[in-house]
C-alpha positions in Angstrom: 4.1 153.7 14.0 6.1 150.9 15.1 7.1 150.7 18.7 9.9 148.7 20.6 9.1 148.6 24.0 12.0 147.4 25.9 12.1 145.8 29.5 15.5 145.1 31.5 13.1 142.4 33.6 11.7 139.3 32.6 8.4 139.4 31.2 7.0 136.3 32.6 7.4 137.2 36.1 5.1 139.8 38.2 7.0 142.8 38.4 5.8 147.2 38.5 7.7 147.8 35.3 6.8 144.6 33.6 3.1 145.6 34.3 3.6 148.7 32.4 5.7 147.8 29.5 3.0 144.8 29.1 0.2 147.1 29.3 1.8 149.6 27.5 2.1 147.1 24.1 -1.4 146.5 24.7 -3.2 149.8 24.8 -0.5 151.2 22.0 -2.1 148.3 19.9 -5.7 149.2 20.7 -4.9 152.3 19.1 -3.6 151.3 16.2 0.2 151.5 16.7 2.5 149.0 15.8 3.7 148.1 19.3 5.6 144.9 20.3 7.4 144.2 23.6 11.7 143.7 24.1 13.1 141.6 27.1 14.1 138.8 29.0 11.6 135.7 28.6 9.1 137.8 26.3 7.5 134.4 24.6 3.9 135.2 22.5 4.9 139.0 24.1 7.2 140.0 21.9 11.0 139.7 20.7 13.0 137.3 23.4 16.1 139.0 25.1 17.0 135.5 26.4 17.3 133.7 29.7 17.3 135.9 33.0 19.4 135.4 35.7 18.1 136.7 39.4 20.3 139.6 40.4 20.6 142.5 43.7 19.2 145.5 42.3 17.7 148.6 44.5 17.5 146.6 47.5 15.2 143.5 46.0 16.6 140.8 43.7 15.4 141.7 39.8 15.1 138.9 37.1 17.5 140.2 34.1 19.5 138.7 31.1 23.2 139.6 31.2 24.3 137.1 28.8 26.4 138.7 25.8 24.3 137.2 23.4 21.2 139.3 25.2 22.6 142.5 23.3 23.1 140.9 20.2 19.4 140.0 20.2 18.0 143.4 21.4 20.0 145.4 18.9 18.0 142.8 16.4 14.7 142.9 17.4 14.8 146.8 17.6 16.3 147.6 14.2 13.0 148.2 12.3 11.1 150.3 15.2 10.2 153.6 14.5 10.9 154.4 18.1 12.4 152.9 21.0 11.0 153.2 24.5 13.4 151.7 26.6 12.1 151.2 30.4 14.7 151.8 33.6 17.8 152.0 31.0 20.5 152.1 33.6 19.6 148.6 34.2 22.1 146.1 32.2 22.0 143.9 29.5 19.2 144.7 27.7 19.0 148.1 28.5 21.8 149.1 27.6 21.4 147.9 24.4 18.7 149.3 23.7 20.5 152.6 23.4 22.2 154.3 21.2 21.0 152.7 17.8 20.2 155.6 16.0 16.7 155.3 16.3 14.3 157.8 18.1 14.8 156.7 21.2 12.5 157.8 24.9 13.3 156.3 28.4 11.4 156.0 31.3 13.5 156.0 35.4 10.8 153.7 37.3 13.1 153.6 40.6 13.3 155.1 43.6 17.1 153.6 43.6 19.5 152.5 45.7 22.9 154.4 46.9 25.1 153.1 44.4 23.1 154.4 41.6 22.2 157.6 43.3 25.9 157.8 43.5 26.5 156.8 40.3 23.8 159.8 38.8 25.9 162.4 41.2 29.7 161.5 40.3 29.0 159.5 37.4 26.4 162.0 35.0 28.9 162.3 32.3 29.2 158.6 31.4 25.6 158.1 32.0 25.0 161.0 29.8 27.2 159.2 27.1 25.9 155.6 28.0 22.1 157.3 27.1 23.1 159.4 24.5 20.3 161.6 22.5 16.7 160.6 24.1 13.6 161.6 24.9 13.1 161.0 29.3 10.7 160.6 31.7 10.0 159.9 35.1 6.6 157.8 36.7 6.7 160.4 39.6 7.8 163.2 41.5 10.2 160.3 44.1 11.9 159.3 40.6 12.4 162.5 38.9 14.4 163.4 42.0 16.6 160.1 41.9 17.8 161.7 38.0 18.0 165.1 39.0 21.8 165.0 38.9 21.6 164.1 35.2 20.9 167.5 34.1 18.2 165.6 31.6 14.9 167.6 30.8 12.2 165.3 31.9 9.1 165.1 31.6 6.9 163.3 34.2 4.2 160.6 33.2 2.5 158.6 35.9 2.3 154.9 35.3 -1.5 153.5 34.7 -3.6 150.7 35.3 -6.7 150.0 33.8 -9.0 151.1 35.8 -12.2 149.9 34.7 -11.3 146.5 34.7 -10.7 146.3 38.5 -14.2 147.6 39.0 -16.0 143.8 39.1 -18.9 143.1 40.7 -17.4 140.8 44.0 -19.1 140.5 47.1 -16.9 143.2 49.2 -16.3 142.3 53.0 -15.9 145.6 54.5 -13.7 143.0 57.5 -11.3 141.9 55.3 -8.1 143.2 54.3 -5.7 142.5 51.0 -2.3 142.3 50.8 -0.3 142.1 47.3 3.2 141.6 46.7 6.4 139.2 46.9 7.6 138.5 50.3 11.0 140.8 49.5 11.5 142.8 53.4 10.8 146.3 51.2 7.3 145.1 50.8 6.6 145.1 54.4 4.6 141.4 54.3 6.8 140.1 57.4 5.3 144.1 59.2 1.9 143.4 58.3 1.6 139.8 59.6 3.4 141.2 62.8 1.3 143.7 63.3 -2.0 141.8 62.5 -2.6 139.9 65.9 -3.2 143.3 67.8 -5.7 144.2 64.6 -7.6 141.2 65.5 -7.7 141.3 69.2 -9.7 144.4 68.9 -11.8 143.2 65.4 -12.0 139.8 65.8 -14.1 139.3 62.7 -10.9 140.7 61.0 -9.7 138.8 58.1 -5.7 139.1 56.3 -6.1 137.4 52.7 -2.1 137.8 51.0 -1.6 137.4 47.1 1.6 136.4 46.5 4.3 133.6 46.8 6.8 132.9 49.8 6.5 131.6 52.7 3.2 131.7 54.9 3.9 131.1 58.7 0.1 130.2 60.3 -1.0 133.2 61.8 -4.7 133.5 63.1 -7.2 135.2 60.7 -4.9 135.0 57.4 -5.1 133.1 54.4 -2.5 132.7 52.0 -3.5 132.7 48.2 0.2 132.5 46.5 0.5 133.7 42.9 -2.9 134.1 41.6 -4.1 135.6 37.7 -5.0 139.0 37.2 -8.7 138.1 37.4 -8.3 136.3 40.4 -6.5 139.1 41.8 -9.0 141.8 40.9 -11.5 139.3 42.0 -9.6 139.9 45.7 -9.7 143.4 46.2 -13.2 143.8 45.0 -13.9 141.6 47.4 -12.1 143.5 50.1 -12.8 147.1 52.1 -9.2 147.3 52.7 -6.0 147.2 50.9 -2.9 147.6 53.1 0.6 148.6 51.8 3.1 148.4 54.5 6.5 149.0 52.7 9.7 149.9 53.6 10.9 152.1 50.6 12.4 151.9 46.9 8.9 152.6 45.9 8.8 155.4 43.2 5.0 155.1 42.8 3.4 152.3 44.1 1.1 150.8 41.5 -0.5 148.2 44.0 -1.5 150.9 45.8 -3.5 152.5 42.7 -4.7 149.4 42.1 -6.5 148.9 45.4 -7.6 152.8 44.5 -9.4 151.5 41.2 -11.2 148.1 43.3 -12.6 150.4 45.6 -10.6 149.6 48.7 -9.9 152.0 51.4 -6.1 152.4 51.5 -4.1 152.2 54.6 -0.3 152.7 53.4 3.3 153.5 54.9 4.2 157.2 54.6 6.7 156.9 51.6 6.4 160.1 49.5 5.7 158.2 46.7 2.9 156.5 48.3 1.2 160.0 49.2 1.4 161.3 45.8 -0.5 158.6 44.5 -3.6 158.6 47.2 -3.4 162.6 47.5 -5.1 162.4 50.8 -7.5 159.9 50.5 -5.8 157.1 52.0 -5.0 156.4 56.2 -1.2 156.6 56.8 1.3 155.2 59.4 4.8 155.4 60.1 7.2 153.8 57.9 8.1 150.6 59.6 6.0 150.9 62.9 4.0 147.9 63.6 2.1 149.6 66.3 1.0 151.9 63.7 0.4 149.8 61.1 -1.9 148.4 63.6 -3.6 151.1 64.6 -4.3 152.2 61.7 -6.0 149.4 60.2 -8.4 149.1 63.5 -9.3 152.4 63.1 -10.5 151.6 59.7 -12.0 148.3 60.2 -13.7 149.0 63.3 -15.8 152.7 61.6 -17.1 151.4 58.0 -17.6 155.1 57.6 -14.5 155.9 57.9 -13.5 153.1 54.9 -16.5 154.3 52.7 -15.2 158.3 52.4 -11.7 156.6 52.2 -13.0 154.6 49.1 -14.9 157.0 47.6 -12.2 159.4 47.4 -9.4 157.0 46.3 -11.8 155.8 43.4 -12.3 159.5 42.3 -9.0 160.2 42.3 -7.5 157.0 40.4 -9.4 158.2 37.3 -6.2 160.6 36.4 -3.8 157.1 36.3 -6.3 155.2 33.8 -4.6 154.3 30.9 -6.8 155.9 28.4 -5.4 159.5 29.7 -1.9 158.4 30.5 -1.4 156.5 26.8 -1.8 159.8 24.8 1.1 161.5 26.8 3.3 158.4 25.6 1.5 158.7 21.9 2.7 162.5 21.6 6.3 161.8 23.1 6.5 159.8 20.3 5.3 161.9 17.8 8.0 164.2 19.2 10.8 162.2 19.2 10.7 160.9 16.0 10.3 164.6 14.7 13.2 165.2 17.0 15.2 162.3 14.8 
């Protein structure tokens, strides 16, 4: 079967959907599928959408193509596919385009959006209806089957996956130190985190803060700044660490960081988002959305009882096992089955 897998978001740069459409081409080849990837700056990935612009979208700025010539190229490099799985399709250019060709066609909502779209869903479903036209939709969790609601669609609900036995590396863990991940956008809570970490070390002193990720990194006692690292290196870091800390502020739908620290083995100490306690099911230590003191307290309770961060671990790495990709990929494998029957 030959698969288009179509981002709105520019392939070369980190991003949650990104991730999974990438990963998605990859374990749809390992089965045999003919998969290839659609979007902005694909390169050796797949069919380039052209060059993306940075643009607002659901309170973070998103890397997407909205030159006209972006749709021409889409509606090209999807023409052959057998089916078309077209990733947050509300999102323009490339998107859109990917609509509406005639071709078996499923979506998948990522978001947890912002107002205007939730508006646009509520007071807006009959031109989004027509804008999406016959497919095939899911959802990565409960937080963004809720956003769609409005739409009337029947959805079905597929979690996004990682691969989880590839962030199971033998590191050196230091049950002291604690790993951030993410850009340094206010909805990821860095700025929270690093204000809240000079209380965590006056009571653990041996405490350590080790960031992934670009932005800026004002010197603050007891934290080291990696900047964009690989996906081994990364790995690498939360094998390495007993904690994995993931202090943001909303517009998370699932929170595939968070799984991620899950699969290395880290105890997870996350804001209360919904979305956030779907994914851990229990076996993570939550605080307050946006509460530095809690934040804090938090992450000395688990740093100062390594008991405490081994039941932690043990459960999140038991539970993980249900977002590996080799039982999320079938799901996707029989929606396409479906919707080409369907077409």
């Amino acid at each position: 079967m030959r698969v288009a897998v179509v981002s709105p978001y520019a392939l070369d740069i980190p991003g949650g959907v990104q991730q999974q459409v990438l990963g998605l081409v990859e374990h749809l080849r390992r089965l045999g599928q003919e998969a290839f990837a659609v979007g902005p700056a694909a390169g050796a990935a797949g069919a380039d959408a052209g060059r993306p612009v940075m643009f607002p979208v659901n309170r973070s700025r998103a890397p997407i193509a909205l030159s006209p010539m972006s749709v021409r190229r889409v509606r090209a490099a999807v023409a052959g596919a057998d089916v078309i799985h077209v990733h947050e399709p509300m999102v323009p250019l490339v998107g859109w385009a990917a609509l509406r060709t005639g071709r078996p066609t499923v979506v998948t909502f990522h978001a947890d959006p912002s107002p205007m779209f939730r508006a646009a869903y509520r007071w807006g479903r009959g031109l989004v209806r027509l804008l999406l036209g016959d497919v095939l939709a899911t959802t990565v969790s409960r937080t963004a089957r809720r956003a769609v609601e409005p739409l009337g669609l029947d959805v079905v609900e597929i979690p996004n996956a990682v691969d989880v036995g590839s962030f199971r590396v033998e590191a050196q863990r230091d049950p002291r130190r604690v790993a951030f991940v993410g850009r340094p956008d206010p909805r990821k809570g860095r700025d929270l985190l690093l204000s809240a970490w000079p209380a965590v070390r006056s009571e653990v002193p041996a405490a350590r803060l080790v960031i992934v990720g670009g932005g800026e990194s004002p010197p603050v006692e007891g934290v080291e700044y990696l900047g964009r690292v690989s996906e081994a290196e990364k790995r690498s870091v939360l094998a390495g660490s007993g904690v994995f800390c993931a202090p943001n502020r909303g517009g998370e739908s699932f929170g595939i960081t968070v799984a991620e620290g899950m699969a290395a083995g880290c105890a997870v100490v996350a804001s209360d988002l919904p979305a956030f306690g779907d994914v851990l099911g229990g076996t993570g230590l939550v605080f307050r959305n946006g509460d530095p003191d809690g934040l804090a307290g938090a992450l000395k309770a688990v740093l100062a009882d390594p008991g405490l961060g081994e039941r932690l671990a043990a459960g999140s790495s038991a539970r993980v096992e249900r977002y590996d990709w080799g039982k999320v990929i079938s799901r996707y494998t029989e929606l396409y089955r479906l919707a080409t029957r369907a077409g």
